[in-house]
N, CA, C and O atoms as CSV, one atom per row, in Angstrom:
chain,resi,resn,atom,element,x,y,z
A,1,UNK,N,N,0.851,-1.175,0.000
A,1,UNK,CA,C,0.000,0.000,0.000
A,1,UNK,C,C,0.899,1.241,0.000
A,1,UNK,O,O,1.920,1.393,0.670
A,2,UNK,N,N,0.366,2.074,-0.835
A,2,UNK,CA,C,1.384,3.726,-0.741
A,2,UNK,C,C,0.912,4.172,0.522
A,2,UNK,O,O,0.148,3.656,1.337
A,3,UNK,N,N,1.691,5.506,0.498
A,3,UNK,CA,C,1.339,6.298,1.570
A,3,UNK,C,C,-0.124,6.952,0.977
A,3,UNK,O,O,-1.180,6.852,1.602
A,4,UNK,N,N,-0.021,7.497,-0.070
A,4,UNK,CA,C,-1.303,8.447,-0.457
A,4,UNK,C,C,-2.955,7.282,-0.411
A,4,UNK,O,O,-4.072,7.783,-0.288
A,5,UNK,N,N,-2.718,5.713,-0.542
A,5,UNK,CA,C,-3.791,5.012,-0.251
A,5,UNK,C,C,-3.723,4.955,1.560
A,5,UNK,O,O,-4.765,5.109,2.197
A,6,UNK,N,N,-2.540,4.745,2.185
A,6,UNK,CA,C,-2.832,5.271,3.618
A,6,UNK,C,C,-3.701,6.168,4.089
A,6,UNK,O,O,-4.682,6.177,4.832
A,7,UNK,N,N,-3.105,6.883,3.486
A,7,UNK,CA,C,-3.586,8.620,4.411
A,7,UNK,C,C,-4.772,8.601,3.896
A,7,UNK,O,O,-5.651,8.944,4.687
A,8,UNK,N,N,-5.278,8.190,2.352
A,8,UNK,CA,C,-6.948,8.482,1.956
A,8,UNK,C,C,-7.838,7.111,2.238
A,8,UNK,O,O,-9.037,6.927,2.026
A,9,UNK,N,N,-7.162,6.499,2.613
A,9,UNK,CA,C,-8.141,4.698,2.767
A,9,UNK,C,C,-8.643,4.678,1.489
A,9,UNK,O,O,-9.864,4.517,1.481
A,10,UNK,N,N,-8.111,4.788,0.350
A,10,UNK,CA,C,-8.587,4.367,-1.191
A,10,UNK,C,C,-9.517,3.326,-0.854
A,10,UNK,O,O,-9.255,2.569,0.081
A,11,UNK,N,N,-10.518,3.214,-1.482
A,11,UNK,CA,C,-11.853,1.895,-1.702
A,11,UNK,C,C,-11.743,1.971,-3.132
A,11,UNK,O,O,-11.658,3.023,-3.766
A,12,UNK,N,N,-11.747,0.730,-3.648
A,12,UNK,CA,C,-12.130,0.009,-4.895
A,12,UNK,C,C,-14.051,0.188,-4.991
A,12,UNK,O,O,-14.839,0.013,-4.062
A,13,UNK,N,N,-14.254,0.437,-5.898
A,13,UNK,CA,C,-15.321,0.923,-6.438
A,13,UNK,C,C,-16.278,-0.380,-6.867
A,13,UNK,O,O,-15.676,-1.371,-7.279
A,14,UNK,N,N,-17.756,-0.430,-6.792
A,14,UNK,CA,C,-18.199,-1.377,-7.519
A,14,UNK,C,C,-18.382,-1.258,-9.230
A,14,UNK,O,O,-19.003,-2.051,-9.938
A,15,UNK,N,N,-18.001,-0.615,-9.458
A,15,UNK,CA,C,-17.957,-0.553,-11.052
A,15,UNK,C,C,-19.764,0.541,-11.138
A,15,UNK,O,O,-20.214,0.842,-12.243
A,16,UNK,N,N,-20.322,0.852,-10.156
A,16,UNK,CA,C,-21.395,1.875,-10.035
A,16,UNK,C,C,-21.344,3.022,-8.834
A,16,UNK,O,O,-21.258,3.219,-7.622
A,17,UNK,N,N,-21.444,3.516,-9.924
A,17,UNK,CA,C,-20.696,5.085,-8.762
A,17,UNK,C,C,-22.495,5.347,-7.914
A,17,UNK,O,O,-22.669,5.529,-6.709
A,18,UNK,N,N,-23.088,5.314,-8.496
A,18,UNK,CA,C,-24.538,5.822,-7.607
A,18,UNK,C,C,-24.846,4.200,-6.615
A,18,UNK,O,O,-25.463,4.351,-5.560
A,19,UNK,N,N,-24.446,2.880,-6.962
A,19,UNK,CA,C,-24.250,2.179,-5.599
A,19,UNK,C,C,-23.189,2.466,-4.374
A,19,UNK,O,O,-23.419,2.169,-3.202
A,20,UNK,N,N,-21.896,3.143,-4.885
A,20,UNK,CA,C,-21.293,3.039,-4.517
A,20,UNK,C,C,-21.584,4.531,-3.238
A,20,UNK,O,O,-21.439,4.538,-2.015
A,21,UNK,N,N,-21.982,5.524,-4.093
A,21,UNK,CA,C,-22.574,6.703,-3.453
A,21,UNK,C,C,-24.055,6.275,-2.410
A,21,UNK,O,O,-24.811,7.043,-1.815
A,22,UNK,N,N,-24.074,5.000,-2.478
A,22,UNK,CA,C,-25.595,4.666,-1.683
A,22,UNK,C,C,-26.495,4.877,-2.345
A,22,UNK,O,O,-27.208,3.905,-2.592
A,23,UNK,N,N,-26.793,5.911,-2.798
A,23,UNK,CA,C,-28.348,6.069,-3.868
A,23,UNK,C,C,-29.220,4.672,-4.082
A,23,UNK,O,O,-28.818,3.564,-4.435
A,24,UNK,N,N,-30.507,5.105,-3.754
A,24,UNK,CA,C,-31.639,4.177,-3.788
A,24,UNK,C,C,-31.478,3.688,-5.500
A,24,UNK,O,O,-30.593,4.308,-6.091
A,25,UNK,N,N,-32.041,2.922,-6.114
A,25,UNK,CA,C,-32.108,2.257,-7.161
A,25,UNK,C,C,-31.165,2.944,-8.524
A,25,UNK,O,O,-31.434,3.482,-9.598
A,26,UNK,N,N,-29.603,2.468,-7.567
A,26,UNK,CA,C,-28.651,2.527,-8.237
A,26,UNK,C,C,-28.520,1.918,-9.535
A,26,UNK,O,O,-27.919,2.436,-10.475
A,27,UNK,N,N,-29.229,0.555,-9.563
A,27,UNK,CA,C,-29.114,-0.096,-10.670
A,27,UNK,C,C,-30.348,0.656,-11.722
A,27,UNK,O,O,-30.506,0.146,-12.831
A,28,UNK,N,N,-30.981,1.559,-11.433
A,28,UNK,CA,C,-31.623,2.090,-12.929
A,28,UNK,C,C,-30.926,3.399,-13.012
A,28,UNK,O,O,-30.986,4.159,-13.979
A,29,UNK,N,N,-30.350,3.570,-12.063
A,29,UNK,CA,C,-29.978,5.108,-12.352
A,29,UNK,C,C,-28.466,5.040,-13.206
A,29,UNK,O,O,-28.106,5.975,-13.921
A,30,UNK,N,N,-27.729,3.914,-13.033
A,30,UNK,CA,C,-26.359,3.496,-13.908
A,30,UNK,C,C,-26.766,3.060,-15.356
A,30,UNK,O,O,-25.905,3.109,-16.234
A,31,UNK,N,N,-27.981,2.654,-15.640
A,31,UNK,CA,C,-28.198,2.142,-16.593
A,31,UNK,C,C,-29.012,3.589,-17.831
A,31,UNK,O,O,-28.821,3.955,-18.991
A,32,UNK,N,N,-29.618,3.849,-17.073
A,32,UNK,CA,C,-30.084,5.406,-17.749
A,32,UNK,C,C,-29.010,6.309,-18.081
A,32,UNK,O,O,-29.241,7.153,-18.947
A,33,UNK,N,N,-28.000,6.275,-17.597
A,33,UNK,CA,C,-26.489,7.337,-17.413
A,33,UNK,C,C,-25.827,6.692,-18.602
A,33,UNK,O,O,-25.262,7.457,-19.383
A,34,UNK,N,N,-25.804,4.884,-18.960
A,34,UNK,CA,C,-25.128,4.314,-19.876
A,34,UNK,C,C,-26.224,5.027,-20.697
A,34,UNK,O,O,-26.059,6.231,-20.888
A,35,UNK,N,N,-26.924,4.646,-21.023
A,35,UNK,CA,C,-28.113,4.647,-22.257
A,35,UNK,C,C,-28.384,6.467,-22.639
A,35,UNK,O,O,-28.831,6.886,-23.706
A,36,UNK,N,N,-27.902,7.461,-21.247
A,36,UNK,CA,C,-27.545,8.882,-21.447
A,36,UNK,C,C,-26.600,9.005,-22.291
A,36,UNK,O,O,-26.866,9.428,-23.416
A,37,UNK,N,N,-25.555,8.733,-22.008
A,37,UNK,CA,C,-24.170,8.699,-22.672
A,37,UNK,C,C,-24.185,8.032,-23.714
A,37,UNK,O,O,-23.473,8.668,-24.492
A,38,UNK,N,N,-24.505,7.262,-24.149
A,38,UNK,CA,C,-24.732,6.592,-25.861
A,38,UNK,C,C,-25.463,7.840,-26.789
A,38,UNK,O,O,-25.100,8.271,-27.883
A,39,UNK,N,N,-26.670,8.273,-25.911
A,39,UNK,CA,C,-27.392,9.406,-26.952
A,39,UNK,C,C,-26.815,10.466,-27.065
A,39,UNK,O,O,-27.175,11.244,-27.948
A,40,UNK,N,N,-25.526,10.859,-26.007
A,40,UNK,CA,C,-25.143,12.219,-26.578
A,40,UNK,C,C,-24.119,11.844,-27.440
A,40,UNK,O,O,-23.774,12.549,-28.388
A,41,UNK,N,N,-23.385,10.292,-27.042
A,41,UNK,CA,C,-22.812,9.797,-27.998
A,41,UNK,C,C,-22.752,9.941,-29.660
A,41,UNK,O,O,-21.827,10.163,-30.441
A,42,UNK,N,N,-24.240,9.698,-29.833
A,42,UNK,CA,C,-24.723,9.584,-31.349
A,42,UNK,C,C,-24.965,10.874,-31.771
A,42,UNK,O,O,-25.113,11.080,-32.975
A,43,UNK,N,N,-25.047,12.036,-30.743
A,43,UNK,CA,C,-25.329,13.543,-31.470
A,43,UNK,C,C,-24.375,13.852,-31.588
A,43,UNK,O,O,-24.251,14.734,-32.438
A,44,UNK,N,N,-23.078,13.394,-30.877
A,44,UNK,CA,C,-21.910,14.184,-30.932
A,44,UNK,C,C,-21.005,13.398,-32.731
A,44,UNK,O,O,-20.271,14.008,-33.508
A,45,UNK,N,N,-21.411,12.145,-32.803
A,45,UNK,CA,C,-21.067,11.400,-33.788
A,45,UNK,C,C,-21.053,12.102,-34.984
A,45,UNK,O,O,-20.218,12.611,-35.732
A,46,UNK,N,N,-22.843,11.893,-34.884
A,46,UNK,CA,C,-23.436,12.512,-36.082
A,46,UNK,C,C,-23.498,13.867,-36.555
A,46,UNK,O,O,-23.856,14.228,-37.676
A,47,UNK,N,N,-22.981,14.837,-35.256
A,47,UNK,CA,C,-22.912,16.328,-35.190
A,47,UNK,C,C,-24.465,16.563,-35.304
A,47,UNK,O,O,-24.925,17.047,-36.339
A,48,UNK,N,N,-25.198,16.254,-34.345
A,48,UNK,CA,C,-26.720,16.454,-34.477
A,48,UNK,C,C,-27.133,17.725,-33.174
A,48,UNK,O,O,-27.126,17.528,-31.959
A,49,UNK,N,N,-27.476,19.030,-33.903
A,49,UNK,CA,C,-27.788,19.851,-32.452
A,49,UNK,C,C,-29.395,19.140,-31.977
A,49,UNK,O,O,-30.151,18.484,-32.693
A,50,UNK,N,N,-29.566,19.522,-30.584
A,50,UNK,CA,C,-30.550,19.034,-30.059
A,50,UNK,C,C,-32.182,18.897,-30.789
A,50,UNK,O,O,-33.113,18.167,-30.448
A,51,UNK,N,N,-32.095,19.900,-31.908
A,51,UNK,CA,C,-33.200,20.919,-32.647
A,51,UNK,C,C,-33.150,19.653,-33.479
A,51,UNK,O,O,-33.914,18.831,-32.971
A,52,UNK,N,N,-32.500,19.134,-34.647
A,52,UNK,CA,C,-31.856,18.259,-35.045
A,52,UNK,C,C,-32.140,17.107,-35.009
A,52,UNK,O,O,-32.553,16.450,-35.965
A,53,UNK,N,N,-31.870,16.548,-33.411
A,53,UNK,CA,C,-32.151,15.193,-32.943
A,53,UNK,C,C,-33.919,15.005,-32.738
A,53,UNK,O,O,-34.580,14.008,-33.031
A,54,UNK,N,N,-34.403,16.281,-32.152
A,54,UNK,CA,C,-36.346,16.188,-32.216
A,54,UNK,C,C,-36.362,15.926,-33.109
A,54,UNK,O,O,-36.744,14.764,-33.252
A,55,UNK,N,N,-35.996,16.687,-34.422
A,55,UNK,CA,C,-36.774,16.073,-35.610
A,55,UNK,C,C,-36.735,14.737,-36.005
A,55,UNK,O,O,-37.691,14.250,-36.609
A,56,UNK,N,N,-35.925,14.210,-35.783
A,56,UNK,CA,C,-35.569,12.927,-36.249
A,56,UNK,C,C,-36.362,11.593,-35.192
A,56,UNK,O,O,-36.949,10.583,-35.581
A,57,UNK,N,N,-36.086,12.093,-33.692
A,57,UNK,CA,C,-36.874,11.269,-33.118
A,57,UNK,C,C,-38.288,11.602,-32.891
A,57,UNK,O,O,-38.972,10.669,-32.469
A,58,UNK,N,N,-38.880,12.744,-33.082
A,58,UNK,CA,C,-40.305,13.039,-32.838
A,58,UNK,C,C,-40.434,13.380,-31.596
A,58,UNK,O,O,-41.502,13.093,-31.055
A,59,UNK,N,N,-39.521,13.992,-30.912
A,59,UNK,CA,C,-39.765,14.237,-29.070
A,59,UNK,C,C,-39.470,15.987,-29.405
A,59,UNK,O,O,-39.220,16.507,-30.493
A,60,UNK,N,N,-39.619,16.700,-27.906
A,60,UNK,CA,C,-39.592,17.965,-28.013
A,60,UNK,C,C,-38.127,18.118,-27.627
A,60,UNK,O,O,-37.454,17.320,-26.974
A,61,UNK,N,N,-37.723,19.376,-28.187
A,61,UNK,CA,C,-35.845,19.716,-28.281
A,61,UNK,C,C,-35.474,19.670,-26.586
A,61,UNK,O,O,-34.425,19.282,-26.072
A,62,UNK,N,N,-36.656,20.180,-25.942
A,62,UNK,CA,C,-36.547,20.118,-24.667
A,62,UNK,C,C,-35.721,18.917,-23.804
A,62,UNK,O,O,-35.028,19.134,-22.810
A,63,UNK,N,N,-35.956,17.639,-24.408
A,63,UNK,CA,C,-35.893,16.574,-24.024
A,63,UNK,C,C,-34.250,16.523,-23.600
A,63,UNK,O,O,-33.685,16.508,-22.507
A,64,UNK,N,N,-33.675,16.500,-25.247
A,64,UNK,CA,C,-32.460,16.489,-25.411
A,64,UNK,C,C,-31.297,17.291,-24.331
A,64,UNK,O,O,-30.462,16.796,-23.573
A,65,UNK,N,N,-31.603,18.570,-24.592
A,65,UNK,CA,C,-31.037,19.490,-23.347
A,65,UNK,C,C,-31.221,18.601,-22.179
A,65,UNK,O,O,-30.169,18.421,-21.566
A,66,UNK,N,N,-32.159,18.050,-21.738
A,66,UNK,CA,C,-32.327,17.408,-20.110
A,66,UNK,C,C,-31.366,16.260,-20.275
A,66,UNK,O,O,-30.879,15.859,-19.218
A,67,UNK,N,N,-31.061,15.762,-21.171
A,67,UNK,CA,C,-30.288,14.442,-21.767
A,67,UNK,C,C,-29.100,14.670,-21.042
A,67,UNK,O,O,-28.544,14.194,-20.052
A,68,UNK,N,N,-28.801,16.011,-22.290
A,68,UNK,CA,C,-27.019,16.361,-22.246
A,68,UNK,C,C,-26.536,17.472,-20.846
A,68,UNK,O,O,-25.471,18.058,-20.648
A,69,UNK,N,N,-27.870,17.440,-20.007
A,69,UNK,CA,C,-27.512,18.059,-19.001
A,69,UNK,C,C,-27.666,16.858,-17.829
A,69,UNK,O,O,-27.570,17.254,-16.668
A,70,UNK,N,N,-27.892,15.468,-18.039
A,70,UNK,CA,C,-27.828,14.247,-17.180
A,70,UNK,C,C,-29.106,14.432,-16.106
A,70,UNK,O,O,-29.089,13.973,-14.964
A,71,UNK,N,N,-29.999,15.043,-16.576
A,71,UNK,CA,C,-31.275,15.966,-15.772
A,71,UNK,C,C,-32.786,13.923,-16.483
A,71,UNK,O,O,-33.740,13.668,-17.218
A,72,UNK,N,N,-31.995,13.365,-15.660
A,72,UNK,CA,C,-32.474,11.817,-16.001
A,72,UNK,C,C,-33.765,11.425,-15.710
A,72,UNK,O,O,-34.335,10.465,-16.228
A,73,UNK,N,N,-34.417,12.480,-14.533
A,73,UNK,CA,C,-35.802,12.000,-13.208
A,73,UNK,C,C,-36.733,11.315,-14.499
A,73,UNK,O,O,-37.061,10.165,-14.793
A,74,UNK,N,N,-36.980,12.745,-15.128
A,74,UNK,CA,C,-38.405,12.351,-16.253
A,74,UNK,C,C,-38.296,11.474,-17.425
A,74,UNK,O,O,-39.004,11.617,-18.421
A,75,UNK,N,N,-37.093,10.253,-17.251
A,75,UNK,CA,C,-37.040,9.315,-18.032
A,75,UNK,C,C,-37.177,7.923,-17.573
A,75,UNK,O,O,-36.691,7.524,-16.515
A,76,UNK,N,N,-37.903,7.136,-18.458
A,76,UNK,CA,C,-37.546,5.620,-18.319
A,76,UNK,C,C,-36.696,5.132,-18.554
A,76,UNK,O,O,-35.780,5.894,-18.864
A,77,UNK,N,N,-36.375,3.689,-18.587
A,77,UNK,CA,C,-35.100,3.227,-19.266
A,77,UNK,C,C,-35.656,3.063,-20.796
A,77,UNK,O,O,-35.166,3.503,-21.836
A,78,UNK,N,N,-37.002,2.180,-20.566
A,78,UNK,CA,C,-37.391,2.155,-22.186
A,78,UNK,C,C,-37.981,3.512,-22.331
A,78,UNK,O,O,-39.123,3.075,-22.470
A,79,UNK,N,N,-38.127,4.661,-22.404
A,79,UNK,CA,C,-38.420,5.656,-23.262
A,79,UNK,C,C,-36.928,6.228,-23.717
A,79,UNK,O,O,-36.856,6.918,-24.734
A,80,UNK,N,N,-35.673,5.911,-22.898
A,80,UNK,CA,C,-34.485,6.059,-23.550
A,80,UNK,C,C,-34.028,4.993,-24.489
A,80,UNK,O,O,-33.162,5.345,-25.290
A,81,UNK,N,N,-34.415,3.833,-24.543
A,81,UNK,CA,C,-33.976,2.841,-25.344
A,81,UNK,C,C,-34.623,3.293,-26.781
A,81,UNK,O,O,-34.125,2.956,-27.855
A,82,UNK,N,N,-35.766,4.076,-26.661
A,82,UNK,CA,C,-36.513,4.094,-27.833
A,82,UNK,C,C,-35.814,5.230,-28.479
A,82,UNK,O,O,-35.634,5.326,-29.693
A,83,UNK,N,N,-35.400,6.158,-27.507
A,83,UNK,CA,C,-34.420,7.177,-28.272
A,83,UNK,C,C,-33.329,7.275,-28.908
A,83,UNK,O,O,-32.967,8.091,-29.756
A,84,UNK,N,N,-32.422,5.698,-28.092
A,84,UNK,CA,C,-31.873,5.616,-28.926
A,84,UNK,C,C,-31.618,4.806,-30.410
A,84,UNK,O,O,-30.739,4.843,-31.271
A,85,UNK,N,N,-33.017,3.978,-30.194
A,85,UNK,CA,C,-33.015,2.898,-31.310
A,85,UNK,C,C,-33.294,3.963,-32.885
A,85,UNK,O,O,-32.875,3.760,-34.024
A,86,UNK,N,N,-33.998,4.892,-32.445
A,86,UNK,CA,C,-34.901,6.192,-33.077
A,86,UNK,C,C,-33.491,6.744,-33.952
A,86,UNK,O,O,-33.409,6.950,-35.163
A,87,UNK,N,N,-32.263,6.927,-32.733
A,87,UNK,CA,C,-31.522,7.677,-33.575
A,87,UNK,C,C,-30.378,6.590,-34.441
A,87,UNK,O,O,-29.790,6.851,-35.490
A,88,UNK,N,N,-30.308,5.503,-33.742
A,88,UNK,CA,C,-29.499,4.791,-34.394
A,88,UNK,C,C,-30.446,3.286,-33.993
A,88,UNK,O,O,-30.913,3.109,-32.868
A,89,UNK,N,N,-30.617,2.239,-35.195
A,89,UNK,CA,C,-31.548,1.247,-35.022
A,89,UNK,C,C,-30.586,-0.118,-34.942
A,89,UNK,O,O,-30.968,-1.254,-34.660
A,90,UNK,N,N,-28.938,0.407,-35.339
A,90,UNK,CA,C,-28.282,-0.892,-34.716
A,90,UNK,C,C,-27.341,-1.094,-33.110
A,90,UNK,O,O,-26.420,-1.815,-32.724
A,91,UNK,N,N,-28.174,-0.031,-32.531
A,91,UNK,CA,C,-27.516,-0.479,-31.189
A,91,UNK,C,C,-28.372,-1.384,-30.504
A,91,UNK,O,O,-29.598,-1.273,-30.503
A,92,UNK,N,N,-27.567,-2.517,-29.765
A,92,UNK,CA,C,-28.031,-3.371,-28.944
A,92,UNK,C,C,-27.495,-3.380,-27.331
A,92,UNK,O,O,-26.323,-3.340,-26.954
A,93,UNK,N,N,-29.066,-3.462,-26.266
A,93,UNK,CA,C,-28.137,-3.652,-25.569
A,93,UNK,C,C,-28.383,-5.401,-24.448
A,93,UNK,O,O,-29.247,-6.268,-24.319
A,94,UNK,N,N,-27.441,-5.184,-24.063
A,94,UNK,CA,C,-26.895,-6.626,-23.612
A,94,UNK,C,C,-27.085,-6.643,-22.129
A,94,UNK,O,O,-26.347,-5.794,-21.629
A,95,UNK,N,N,-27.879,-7.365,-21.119
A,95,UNK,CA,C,-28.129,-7.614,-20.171
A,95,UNK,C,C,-27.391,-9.420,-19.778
A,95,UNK,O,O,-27.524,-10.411,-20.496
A,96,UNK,N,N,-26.618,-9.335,-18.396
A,96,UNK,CA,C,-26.163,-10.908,-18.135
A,96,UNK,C,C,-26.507,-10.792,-16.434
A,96,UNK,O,O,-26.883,-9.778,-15.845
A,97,UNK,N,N,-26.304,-11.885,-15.964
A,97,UNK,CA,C,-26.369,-12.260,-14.503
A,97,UNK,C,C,-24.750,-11.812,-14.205
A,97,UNK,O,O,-23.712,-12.245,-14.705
A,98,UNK,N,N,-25.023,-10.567,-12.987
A,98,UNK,CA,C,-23.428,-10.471,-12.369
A,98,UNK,C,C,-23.252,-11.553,-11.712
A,98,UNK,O,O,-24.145,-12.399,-11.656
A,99,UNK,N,N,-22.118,-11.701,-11.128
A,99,UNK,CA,C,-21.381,-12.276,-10.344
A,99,UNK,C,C,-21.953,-12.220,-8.299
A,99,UNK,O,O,-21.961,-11.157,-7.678
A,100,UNK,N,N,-22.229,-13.161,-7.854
A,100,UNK,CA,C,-22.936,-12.648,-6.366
A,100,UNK,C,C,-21.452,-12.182,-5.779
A,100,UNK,O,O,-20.370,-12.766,-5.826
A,101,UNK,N,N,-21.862,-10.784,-5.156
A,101,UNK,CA,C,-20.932,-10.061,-4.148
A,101,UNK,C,C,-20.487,-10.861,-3.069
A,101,UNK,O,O,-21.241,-11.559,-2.391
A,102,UNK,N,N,-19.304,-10.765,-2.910
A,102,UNK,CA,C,-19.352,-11.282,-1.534
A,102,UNK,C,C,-19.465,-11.046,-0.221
A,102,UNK,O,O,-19.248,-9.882,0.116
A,103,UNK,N,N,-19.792,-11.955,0.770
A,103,UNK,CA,C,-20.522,-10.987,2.022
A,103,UNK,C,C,-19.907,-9.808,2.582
A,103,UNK,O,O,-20.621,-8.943,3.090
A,104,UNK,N,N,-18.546,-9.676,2.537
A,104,UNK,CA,C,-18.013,-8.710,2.981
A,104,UNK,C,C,-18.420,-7.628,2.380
A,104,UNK,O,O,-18.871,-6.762,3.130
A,105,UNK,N,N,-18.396,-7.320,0.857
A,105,UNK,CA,C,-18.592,-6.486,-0.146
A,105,UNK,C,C,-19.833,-6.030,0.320
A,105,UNK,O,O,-19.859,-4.808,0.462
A,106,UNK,N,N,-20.951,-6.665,0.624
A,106,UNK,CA,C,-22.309,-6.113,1.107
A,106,UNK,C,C,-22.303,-5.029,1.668
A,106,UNK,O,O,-21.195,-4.564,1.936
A,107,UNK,N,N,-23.389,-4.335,2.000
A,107,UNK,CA,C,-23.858,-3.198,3.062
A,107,UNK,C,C,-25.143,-4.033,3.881
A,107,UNK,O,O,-25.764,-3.474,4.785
C-alpha cells in the first residue's frame, strides 16, 4: 500500500458510482447514465444539435437538453432505449447475470 492510499483509505469501487454513493435504485440510475451517454454519444457522432435530434426522433428539443444536461428523473429506461433505437436502429443492448458479491462487499 502507498502512503497516499494510507492517508486516503482508497476503496475500490463497484464498477457503479450511484451504488457506490448509496443512492436508492442505483441499478436504474447506472443504466439510464449508460443509455444517457450513448445518446449524446450519437449527437456528438453525427454532429446532431438538439433541434436536429427532435426532428428525427419526434420528441420535443426540450428533451435532449435534459439528456445532455444528465437531468435523467423524467425518463424511463425504455423511453431512452426508444431514443436511442430512433436515432441509431443498430444499437443493442446486452443484459447478463453479475457475479454474487461477496458478504463482505455487502452493506
Amino acid at each position: 500500500m502507498t502512503k497516499a492510499e494510507d492517508d486516503f483509505g482508497i476503496v475500490r469501487g463497484s464498477g457503479n458510482v450511484f451504488r457506490d454513493l448509496g443512492e436508492p435504485d442505483a441499478d436504474v440510475k447506472q443504466a439510464k447514465a449508460i443509455l444517457a451517454a450513448r445518446i449524446i454519444g450519437i449527437l456528438d457522432d453525427r454532429q446532431l444539435s438538439t433541434r436536429q435530434a427532435a426532428e428525427v426522433v419526434g420528441i420535443d428539443q426540450s428533451e435532449f437538453v435534459r439528456i445532455r444536461n444528465a437531468n435523467l428523473d423524467r425518463f424511463t429506461i425504455d423511453r431512452l432505449m426508444r431514443i436511442v433505437n430512433r436515432l441509431d436502429p443498430r444499437v443493442r443492448m446486452v443484459l447478463s447475470d453479475a457475479p454474487a458479491e461477496p458478504k463482505a462487499a455487502r452493506r
